[in-house]
N, CA, C and O atoms as a GROMACS GRO file, in nm:
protein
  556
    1UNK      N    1  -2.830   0.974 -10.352
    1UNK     CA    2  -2.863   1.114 -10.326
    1UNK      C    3  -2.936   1.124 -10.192
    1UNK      O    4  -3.030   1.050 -10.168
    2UNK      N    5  -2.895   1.210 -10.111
    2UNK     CA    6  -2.971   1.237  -9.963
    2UNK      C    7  -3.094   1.309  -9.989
    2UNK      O    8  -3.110   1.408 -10.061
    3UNK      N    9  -3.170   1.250  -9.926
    3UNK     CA   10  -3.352   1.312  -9.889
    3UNK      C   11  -3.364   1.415  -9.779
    3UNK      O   12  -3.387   1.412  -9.658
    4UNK      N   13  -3.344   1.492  -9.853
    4UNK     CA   14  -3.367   1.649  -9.818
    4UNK      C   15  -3.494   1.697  -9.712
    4UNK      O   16  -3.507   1.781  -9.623
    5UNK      N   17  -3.556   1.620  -9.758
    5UNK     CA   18  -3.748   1.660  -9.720
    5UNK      C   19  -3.774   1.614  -9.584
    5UNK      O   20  -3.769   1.496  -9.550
    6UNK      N   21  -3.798   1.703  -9.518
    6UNK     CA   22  -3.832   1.703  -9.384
    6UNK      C   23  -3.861   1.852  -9.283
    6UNK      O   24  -3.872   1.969  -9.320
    7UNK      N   25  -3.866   1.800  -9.162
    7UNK     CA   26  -3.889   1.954  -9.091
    7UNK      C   27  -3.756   1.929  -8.969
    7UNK      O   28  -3.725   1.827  -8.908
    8UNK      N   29  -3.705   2.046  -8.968
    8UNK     CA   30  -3.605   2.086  -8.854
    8UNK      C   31  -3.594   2.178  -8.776
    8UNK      O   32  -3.649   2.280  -8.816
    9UNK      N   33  -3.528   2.187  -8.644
    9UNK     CA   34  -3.502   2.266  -8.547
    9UNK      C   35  -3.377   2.298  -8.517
    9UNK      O   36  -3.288   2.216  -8.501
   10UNK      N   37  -3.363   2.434  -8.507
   10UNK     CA   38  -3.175   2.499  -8.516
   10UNK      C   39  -3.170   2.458  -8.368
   10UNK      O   40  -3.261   2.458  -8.285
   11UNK      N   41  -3.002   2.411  -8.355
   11UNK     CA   42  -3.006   2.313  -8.211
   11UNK      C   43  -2.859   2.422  -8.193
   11UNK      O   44  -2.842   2.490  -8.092
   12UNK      N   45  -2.784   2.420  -8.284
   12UNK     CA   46  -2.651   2.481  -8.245
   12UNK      C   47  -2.636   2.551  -8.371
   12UNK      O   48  -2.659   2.520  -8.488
   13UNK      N   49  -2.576   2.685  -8.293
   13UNK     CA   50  -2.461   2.748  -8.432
   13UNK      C   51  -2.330   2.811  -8.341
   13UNK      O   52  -2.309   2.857  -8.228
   14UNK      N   53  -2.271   2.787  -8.442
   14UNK     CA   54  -2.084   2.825  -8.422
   14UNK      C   55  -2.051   2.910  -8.533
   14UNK      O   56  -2.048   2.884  -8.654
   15UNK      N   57  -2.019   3.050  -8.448
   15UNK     CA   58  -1.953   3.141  -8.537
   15UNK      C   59  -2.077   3.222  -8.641
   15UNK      O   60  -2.058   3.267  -8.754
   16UNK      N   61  -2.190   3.222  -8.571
   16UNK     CA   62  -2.291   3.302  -8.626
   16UNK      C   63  -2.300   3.389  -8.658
   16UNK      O   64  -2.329   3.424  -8.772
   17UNK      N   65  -2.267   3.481  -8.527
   17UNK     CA   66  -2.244   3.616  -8.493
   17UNK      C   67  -2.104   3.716  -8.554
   17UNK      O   68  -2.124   3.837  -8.549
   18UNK      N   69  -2.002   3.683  -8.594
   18UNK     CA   70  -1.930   3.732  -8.692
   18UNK      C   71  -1.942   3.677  -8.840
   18UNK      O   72  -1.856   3.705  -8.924
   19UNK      N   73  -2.022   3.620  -8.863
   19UNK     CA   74  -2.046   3.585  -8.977
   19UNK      C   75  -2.155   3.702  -9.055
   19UNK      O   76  -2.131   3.778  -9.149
   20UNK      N   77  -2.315   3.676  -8.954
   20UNK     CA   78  -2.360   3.816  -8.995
   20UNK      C   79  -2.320   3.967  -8.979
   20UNK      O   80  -2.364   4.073  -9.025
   21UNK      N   81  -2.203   3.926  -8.880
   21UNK     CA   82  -2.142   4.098  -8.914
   21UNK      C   83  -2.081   4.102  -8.980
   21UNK      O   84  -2.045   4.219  -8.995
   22UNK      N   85  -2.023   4.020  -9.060
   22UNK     CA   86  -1.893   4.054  -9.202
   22UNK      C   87  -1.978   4.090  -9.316
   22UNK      O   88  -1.951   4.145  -9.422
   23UNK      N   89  -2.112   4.033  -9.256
   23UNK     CA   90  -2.196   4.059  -9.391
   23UNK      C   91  -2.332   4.189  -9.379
   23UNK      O   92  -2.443   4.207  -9.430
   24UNK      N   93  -2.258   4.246  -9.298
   24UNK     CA   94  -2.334   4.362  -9.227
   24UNK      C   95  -2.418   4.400  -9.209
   24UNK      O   96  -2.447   4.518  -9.230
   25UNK      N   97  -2.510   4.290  -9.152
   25UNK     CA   98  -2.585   4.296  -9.040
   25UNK      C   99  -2.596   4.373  -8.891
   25UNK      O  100  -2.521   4.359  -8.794
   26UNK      N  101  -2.716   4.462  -8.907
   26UNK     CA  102  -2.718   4.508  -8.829
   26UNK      C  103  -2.681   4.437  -8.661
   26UNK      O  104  -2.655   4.321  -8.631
   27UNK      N  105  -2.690   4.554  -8.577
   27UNK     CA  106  -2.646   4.470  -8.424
   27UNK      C  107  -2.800   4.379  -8.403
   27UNK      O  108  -2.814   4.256  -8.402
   28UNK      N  109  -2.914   4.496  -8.386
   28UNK     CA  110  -3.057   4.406  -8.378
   28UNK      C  111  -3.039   4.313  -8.441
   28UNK      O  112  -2.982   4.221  -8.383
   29UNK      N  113  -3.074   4.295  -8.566
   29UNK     CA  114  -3.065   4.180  -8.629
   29UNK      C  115  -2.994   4.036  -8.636
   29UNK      O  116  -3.037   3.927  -8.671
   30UNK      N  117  -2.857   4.083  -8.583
   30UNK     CA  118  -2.747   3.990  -8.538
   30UNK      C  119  -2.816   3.917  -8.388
   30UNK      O  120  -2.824   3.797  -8.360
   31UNK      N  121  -2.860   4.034  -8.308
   31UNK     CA  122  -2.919   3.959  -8.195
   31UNK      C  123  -2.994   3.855  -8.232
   31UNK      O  124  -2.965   3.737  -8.208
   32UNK      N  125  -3.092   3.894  -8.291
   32UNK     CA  126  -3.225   3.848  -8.332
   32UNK      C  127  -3.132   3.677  -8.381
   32UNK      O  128  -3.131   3.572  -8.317
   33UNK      N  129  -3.082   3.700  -8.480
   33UNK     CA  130  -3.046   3.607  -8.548
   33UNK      C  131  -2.938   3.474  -8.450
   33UNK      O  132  -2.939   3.355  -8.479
   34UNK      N  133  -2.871   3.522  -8.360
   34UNK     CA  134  -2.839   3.416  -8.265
   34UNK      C  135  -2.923   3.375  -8.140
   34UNK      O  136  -2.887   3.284  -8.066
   35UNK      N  137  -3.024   3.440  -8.124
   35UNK     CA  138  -3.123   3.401  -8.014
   35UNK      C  139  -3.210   3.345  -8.079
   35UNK      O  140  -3.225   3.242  -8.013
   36UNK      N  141  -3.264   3.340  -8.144
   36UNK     CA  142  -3.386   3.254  -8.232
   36UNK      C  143  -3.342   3.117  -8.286
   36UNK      O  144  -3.235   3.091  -8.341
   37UNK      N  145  -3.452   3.031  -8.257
   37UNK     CA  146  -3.448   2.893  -8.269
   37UNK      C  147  -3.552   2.866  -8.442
   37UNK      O  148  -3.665   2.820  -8.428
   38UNK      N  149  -3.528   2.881  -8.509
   38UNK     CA  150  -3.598   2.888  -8.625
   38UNK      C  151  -3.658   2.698  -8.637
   38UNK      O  152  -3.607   2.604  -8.575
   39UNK      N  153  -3.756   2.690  -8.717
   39UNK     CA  154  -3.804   2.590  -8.776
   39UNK      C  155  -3.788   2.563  -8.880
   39UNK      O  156  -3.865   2.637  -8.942
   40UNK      N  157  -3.705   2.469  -8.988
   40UNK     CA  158  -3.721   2.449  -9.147
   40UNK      C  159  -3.774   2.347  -9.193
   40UNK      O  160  -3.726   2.234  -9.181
   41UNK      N  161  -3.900   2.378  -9.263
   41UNK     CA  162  -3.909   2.280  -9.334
   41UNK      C  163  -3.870   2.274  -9.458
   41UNK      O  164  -3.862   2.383  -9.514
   42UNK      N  165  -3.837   2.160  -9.530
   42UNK     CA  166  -3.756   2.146  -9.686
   42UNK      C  167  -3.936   2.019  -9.690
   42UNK      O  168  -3.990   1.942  -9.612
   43UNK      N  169  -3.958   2.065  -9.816
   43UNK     CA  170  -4.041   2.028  -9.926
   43UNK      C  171  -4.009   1.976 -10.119
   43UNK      O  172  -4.014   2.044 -10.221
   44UNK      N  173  -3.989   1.884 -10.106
   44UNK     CA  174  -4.005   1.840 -10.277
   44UNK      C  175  -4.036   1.699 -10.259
   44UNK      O  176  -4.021   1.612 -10.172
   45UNK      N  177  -4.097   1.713 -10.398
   45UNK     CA  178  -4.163   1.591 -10.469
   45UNK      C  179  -4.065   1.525 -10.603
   45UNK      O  180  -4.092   1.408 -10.627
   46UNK      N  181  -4.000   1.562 -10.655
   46UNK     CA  182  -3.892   1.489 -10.742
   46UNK      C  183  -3.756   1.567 -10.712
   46UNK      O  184  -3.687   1.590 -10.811
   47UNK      N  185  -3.709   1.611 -10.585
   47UNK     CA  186  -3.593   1.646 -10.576
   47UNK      C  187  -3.515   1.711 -10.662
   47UNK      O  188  -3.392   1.708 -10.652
   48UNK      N  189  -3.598   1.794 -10.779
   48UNK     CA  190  -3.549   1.920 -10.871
   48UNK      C  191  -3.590   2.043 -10.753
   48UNK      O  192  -3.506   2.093 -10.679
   49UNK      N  193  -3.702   2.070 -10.753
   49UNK     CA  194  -3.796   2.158 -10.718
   49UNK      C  195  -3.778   2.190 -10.562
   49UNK      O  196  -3.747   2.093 -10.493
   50UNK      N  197  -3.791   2.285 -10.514
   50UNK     CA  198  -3.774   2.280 -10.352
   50UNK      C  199  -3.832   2.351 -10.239
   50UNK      O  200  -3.778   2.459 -10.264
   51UNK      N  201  -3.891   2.370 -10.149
   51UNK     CA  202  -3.949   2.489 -10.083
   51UNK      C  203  -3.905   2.446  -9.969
   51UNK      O  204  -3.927   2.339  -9.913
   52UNK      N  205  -3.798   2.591  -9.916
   52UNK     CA  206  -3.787   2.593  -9.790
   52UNK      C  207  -3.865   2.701  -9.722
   52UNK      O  208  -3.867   2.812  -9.775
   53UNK      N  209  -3.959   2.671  -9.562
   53UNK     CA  210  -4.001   2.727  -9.509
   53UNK      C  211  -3.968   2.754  -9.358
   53UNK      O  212  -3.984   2.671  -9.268
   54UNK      N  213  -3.914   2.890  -9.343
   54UNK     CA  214  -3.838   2.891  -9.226
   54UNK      C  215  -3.951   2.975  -9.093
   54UNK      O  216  -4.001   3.084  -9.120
   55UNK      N  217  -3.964   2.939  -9.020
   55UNK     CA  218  -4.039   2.961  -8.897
   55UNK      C  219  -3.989   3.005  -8.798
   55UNK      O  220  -3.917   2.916  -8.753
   56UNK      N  221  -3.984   3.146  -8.697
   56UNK     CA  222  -3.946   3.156  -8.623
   56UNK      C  223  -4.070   3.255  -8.546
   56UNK      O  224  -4.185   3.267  -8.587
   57UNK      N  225  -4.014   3.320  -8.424
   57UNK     CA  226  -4.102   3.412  -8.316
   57UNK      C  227  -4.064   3.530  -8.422
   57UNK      O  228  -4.159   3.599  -8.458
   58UNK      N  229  -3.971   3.553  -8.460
   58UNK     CA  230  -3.946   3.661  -8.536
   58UNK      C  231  -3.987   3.703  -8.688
   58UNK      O  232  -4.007   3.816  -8.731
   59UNK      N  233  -3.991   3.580  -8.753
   59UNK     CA  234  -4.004   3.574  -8.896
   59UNK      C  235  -4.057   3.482  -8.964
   59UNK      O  236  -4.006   3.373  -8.936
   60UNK      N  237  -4.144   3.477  -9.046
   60UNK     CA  238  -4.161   3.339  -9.116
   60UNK      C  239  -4.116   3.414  -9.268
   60UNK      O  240  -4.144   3.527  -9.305
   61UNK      N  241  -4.020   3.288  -9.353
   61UNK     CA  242  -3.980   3.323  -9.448
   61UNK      C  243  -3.991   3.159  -9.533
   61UNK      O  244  -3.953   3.048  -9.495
   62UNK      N  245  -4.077   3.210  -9.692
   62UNK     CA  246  -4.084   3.060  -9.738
   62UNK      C  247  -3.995   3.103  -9.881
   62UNK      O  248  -3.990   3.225  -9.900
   63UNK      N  249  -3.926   3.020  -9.980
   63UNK     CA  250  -3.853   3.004 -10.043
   63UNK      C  251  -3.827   2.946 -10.195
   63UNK      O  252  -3.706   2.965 -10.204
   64UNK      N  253  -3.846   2.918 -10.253
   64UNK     CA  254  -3.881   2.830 -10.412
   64UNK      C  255  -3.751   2.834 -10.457
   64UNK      O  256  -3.672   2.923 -10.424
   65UNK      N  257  -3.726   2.748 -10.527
   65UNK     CA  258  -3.642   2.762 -10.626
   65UNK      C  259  -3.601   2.596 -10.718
   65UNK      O  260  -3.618   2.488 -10.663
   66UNK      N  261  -3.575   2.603 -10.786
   66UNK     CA  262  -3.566   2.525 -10.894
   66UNK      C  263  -3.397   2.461 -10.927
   66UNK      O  264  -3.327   2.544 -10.986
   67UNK      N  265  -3.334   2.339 -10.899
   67UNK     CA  266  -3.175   2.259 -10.859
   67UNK      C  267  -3.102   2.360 -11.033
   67UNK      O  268  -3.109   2.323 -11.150
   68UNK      N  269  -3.066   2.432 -11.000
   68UNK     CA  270  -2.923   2.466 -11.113
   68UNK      C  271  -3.005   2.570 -11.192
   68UNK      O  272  -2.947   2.589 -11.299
   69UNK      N  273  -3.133   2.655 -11.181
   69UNK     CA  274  -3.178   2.755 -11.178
   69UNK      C  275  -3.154   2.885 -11.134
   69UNK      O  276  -3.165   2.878 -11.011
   70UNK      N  277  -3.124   3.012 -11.167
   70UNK     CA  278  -3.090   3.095 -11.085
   70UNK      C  279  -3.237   3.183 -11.053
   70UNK      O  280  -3.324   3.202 -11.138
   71UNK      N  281  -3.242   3.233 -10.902
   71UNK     CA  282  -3.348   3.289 -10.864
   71UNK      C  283  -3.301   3.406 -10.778
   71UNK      O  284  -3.192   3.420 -10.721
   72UNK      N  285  -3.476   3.535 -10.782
   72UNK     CA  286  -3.383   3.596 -10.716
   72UNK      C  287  -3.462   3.564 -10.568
   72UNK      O  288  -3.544   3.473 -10.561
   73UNK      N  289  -3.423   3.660 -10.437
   73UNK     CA  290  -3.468   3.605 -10.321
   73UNK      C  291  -3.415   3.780 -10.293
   73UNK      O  292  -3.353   3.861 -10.361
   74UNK      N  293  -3.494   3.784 -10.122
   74UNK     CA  294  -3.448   3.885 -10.049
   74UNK      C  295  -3.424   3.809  -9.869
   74UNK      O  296  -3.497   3.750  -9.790
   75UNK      N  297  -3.308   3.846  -9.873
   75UNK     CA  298  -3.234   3.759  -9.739
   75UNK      C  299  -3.361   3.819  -9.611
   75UNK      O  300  -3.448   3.906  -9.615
   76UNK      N  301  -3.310   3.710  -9.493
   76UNK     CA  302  -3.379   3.781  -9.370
   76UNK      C  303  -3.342   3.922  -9.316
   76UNK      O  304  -3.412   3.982  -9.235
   77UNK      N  305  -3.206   3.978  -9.376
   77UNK     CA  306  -3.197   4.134  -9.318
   77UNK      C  307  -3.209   4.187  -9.428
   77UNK      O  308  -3.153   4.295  -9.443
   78UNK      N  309  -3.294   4.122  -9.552
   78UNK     CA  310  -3.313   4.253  -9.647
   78UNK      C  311  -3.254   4.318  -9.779
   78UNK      O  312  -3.274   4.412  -9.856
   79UNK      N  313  -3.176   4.220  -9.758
   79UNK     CA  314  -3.093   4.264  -9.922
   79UNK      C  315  -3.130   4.130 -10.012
   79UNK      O  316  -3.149   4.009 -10.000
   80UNK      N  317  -3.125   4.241 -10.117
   80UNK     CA  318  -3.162   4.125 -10.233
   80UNK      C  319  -3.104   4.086 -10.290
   80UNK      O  320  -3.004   4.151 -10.320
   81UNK      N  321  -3.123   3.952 -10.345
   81UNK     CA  322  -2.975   3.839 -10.405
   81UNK      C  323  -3.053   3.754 -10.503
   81UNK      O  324  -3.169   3.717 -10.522
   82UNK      N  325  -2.893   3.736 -10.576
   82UNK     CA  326  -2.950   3.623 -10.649
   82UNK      C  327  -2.898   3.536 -10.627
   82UNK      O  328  -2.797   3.538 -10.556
   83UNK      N  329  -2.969   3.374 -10.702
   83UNK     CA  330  -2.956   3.300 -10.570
   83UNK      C  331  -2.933   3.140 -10.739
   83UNK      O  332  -2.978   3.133 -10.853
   84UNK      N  333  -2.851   3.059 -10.662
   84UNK     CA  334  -2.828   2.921 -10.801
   84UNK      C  335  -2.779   2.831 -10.680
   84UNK      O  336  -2.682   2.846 -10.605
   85UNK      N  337  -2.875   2.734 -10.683
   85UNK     CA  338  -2.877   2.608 -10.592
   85UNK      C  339  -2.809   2.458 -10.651
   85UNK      O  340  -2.870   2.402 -10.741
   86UNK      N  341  -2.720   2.415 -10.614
   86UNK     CA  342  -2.677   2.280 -10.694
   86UNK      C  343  -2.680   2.173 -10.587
   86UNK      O  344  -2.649   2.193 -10.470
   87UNK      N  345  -2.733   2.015 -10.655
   87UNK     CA  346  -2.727   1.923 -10.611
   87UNK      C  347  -2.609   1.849 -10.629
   87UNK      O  348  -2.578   1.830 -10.747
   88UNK      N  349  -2.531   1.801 -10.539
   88UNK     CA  350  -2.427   1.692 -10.538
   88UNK      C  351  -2.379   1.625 -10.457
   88UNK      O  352  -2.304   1.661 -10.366
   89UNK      N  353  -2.436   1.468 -10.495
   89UNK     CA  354  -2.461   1.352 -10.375
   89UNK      C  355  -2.562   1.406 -10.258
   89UNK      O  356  -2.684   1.414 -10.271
   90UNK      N  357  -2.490   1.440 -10.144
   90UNK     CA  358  -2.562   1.467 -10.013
   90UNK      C  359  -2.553   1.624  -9.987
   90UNK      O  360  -2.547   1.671  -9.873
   91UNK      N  361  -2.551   1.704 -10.108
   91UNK     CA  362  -2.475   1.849 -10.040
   91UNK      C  363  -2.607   1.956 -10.122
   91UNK      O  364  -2.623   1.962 -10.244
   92UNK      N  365  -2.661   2.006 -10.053
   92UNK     CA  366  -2.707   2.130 -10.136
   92UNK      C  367  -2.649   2.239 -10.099
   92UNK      O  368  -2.661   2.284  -9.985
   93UNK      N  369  -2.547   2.317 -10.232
   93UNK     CA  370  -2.482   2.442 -10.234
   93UNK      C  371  -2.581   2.554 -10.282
   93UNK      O  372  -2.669   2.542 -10.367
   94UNK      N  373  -2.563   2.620 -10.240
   94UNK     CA  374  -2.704   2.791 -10.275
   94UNK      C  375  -2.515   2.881 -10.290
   94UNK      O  376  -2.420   2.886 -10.211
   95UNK      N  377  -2.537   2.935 -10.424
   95UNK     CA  378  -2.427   3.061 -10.404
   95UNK      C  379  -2.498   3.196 -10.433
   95UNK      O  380  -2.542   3.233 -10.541
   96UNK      N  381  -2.500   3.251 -10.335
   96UNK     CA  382  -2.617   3.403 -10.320
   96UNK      C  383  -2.493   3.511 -10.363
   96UNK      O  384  -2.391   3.502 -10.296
   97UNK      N  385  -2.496   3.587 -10.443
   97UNK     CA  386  -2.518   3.703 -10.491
   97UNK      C  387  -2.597   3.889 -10.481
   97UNK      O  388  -2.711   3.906 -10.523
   98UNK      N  389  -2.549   3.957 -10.447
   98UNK     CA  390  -2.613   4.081 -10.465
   98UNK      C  391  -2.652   4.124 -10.589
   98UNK      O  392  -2.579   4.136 -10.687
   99UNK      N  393  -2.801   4.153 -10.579
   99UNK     CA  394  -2.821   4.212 -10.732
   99UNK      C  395  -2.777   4.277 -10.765
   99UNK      O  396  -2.713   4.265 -10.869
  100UNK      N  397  -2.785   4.392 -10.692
  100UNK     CA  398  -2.707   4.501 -10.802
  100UNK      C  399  -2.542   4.491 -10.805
  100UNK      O  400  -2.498   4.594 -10.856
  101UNK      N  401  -2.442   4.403 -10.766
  101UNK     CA  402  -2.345   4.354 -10.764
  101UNK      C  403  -2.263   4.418 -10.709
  101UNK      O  404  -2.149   4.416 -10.756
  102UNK      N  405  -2.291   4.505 -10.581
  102UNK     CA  406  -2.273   4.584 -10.465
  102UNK      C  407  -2.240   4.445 -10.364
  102UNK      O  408  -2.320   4.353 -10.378
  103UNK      N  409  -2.129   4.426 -10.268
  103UNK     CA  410  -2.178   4.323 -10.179
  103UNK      C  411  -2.102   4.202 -10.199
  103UNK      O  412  -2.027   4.170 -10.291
  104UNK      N  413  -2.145   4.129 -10.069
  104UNK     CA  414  -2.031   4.025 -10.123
  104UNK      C  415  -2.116   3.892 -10.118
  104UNK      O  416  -2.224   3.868 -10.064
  105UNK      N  417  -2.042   3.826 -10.181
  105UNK     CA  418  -2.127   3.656 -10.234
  105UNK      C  419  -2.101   3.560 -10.103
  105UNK      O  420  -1.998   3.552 -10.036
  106UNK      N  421  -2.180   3.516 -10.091
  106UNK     CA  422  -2.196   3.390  -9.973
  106UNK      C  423  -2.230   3.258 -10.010
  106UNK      O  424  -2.335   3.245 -10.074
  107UNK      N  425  -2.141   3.125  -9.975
  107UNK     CA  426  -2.191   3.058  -9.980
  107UNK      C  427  -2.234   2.967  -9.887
  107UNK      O  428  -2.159   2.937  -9.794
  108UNK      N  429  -2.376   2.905  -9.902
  108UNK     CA  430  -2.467   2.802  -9.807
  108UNK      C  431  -2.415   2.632  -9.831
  108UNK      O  432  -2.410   2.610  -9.952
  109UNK      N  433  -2.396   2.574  -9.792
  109UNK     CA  434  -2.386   2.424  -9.812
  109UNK      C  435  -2.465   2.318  -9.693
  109UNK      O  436  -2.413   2.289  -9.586
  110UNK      N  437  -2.581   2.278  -9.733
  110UNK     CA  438  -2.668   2.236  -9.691
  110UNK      C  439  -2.592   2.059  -9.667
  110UNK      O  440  -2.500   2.028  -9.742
  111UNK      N  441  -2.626   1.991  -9.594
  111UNK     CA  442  -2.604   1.866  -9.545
  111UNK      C  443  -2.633   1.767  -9.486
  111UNK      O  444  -2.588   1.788  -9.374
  112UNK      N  445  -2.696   1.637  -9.487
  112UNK     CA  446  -2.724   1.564  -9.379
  112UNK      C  447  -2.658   1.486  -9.340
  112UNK      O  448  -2.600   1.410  -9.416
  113UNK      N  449  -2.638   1.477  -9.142
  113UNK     CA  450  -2.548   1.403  -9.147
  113UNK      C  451  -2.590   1.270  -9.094
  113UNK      O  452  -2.710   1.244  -9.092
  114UNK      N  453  -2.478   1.158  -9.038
  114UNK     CA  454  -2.556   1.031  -9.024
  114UNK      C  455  -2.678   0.994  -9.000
  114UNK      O  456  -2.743   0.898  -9.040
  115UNK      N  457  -2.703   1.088  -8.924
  115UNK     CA  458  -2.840   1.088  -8.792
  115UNK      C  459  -2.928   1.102  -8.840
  115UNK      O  460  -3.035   1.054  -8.802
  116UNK      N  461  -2.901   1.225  -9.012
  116UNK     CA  462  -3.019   1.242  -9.044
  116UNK      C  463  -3.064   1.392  -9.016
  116UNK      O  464  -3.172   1.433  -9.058
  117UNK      N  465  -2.959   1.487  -8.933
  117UNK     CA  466  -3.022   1.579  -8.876
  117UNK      C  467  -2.942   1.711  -9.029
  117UNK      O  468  -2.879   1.676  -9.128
  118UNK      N  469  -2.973   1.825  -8.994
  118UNK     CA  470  -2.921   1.908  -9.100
  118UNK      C  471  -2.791   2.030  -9.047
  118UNK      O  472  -2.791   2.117  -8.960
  119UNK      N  473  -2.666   1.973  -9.168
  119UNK     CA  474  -2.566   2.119  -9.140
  119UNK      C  475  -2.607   2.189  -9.239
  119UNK      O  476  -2.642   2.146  -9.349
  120UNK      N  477  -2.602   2.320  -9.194
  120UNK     CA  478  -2.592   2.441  -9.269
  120UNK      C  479  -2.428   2.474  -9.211
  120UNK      O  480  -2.385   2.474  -9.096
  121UNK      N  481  -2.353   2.504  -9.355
  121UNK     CA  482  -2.199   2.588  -9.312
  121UNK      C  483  -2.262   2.712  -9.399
  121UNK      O  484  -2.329   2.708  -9.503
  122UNK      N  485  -2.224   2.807  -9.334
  122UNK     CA  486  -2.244   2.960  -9.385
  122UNK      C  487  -2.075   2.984  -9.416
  122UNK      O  488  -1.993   2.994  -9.325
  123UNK      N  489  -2.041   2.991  -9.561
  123UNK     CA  490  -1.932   3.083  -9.597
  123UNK      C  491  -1.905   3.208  -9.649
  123UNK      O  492  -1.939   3.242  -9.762
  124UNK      N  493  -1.844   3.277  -9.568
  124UNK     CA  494  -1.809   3.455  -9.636
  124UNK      C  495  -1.657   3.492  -9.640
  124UNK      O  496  -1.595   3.523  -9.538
  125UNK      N  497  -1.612   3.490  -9.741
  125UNK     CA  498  -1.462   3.549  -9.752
  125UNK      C  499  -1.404   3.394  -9.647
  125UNK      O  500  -1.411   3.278  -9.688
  126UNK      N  501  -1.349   3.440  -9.504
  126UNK     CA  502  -1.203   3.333  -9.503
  126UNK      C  503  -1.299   3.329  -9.332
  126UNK      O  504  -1.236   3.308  -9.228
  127UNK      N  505  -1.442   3.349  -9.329
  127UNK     CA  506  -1.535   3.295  -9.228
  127UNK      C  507  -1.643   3.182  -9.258
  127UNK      O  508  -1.700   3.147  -9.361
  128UNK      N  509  -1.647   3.136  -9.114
  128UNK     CA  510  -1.737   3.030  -9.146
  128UNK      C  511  -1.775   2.968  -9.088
  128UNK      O  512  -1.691   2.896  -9.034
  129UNK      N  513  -1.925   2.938  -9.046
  129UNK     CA  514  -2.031   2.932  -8.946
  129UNK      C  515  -2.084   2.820  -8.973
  129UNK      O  516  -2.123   2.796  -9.088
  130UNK      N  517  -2.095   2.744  -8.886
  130UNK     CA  518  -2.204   2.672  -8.901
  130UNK      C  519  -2.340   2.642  -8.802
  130UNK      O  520  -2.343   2.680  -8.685
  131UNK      N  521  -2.430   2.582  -8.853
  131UNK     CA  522  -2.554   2.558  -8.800
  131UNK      C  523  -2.591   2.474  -8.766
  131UNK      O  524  -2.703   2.516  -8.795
  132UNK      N  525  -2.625   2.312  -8.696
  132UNK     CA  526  -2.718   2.214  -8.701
  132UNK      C  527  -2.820   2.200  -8.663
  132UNK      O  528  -2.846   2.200  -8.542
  133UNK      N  529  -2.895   2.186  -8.744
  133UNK     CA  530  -3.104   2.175  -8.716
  133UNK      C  531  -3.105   1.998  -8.706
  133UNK      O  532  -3.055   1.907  -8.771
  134UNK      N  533  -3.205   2.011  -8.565
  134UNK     CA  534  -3.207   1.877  -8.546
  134UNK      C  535  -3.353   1.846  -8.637
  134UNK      O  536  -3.444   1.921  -8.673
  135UNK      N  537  -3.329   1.690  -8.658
  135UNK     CA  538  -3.467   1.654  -8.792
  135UNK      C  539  -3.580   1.655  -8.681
  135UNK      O  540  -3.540   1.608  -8.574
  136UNK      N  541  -3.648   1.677  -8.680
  136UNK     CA  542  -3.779   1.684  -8.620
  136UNK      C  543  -3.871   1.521  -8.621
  136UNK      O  544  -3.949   1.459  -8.548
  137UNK      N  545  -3.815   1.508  -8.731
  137UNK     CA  546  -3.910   1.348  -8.803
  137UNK      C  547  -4.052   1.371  -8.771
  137UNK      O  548  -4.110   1.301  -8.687
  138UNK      N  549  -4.121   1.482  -8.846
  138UNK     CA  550  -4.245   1.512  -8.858
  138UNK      C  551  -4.297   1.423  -8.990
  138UNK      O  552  -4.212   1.401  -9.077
  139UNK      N  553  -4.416   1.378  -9.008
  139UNK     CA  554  -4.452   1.349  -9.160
  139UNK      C  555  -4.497   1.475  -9.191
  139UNK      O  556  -4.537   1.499  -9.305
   0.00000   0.00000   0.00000
């Protein structure tokens, strides 16, 4: 199983920017969201449990949730979701949901790759973005 726990820095994304507009995101926000270099840290102690804390000039957003639990959450532009995280091998999947079931479902697939550093693929409908945060290798 890959060790999740660490702190990172968004280094590249591909296909960002139509990704949060399929999911309709405002234009500000879309800006916001490809100019910003965010910080994540991932936190756990028995790799059930998890806290991501995301850092930016724009936003700080921290996160909980519990491996095959469903939770709810409110995204960085504001809509609220529900949210069921699964572990398998090296992959953490998040499949987010609209509460009131307005909206469309997205899925996250979290990753590390050789190096150690982190993919995020953002999927919506037949789009798909991805992210890499370089590991920081903070203790």
């Amino acid at each position: 199983m890959a060790h999740f726990k660490g702190t990172y820095k968004l280094d590249t994304s591909e296909n960002f920017e139509p990704f949060m507009q399929a999911l309709g995101v405002n234009v500000l926000l879309r800006k916001v969201g490809t100019t910003t270099k965010p910080t994540l840290k991932i936190e756990t102690d028995d790799g059930k449990h998890f806290k991501f804390i995301s850092e930016s000039t724009f936003k700080n957003i921290k996160t909980e949730f519990t491996i095959g639990e469903e939770y709810e959450d409110t995204s960085p532009d504001g809509r609220k979701t529900k949210n069921v995280v699964t572990l398998n091998e090296n992959k953490l999947t998040q499949l987010e949901k609209p509460r009131d079931g307005k909206g469309k479902e997205v899925t996250y697939i979290r990753e590390l790759t050789e190096s150690g550093d982190l993919k995020v693929t953002c999927i919506l409908d037949d789009i798909v973005a991805t992210r890499l945060y370089k590991n920081q290798h903070v203790s």
